[in-house]
C-alpha positions in Angstrom: 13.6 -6.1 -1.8 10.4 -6.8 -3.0 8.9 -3.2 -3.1 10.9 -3.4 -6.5 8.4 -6.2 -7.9 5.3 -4.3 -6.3 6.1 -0.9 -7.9 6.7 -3.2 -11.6 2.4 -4.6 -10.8 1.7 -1.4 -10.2 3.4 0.1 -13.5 1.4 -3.0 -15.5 -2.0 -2.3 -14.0 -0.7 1.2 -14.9 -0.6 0.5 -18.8 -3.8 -1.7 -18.6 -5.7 1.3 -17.6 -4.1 3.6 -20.0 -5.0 1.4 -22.5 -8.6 0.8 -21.6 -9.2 4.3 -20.4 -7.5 6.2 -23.0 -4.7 8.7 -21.5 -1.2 8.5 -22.2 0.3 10.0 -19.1 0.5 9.7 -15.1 1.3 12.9 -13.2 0.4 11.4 -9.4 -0.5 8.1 -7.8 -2.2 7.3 -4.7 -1.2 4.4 -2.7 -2.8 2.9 0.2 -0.1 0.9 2.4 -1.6 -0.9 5.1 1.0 -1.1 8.0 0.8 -4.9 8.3 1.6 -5.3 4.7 5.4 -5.4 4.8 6.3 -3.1 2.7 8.8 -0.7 3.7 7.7 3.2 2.7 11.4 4.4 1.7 12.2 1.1 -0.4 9.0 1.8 -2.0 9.9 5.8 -3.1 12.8 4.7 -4.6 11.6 1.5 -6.2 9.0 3.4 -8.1 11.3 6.1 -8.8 13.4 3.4 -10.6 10.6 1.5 -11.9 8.6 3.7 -13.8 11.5 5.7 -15.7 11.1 5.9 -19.6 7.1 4.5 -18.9 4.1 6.6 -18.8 4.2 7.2 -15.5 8.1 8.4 -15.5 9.0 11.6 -12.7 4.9 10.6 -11.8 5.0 11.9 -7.9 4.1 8.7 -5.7 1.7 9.9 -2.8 1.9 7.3 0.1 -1.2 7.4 2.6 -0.4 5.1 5.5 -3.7 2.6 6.9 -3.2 1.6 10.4 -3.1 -2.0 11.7 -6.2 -3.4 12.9 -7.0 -6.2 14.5 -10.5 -7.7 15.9 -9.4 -9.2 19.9 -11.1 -12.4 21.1 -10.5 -12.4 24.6 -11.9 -8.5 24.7 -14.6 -8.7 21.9 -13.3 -5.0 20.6 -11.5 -3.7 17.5 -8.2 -2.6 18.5 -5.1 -1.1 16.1 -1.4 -2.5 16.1 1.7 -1.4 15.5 2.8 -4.9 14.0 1.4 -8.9 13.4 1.8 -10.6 16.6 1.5 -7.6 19.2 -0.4 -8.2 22.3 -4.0 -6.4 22.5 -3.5 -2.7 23.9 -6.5 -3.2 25.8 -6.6 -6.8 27.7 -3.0 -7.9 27.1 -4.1 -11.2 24.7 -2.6 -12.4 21.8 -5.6 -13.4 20.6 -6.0 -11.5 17.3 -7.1 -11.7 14.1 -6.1 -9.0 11.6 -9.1 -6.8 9.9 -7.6 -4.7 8.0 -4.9 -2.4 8.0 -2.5 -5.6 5.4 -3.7 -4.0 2.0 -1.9 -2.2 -0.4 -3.7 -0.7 -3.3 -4.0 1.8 -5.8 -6.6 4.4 -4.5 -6.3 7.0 -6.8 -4.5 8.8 -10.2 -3.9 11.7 -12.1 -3.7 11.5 -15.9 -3.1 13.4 -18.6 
């Protein structure tokens, strides 16, 4: 389960910026999760509910805002989303895509006290 290890990076960059920013407690975080990224939404709730106990950012509410897939198609010349790597183009049927966006996960936004 890796979601474990992602939630620990995001506890780290967590204490980095309460150190260089100054405040000593986090009440929400905003997470952007791409769905190409792999990382499985429920394993990711819990792993940061075990994570961040006893840190700053202990009973912090994790808010979870879901990027779509997207992919640019060769064959078609368009910009098309997907479900998944490796699904065909919803509009010509290829394969032939290369992923644009929709793989990230980051740290969009917090609330500190």
């Amino acid at each position: 389960m890796h979601e474990m290890s992602l939630c620990e990076s995001v506890v780290r960059i967590l204490e980095d910026n309460a150190r260089s920013q100054g405040f000593g407690r986090v009440k929400t975080v905003w997470l952007e999760v791409g769905a190409l990224s792999g990382v499985e939404i429920e394993a990711m709730r819990f792993s940061f509910d075990a994570v961040t106990r006893g840190t700053l950012a202990d009973r912090a509410k994790l808010e979870l805002i879901a990027l779509p897939g997207e992919a640019w198609c060769m064959q078609c010349a368009k910009s098309v989303e997907v479900q998944q790597r490796f699904d065909a183009c919803p509009t010509c049927g290829s394969y032939q895509l290369q992923v644009t966006g929709g793989d990230e996960l980051k740290i969009k936004e917090l609330e500190v006290e």
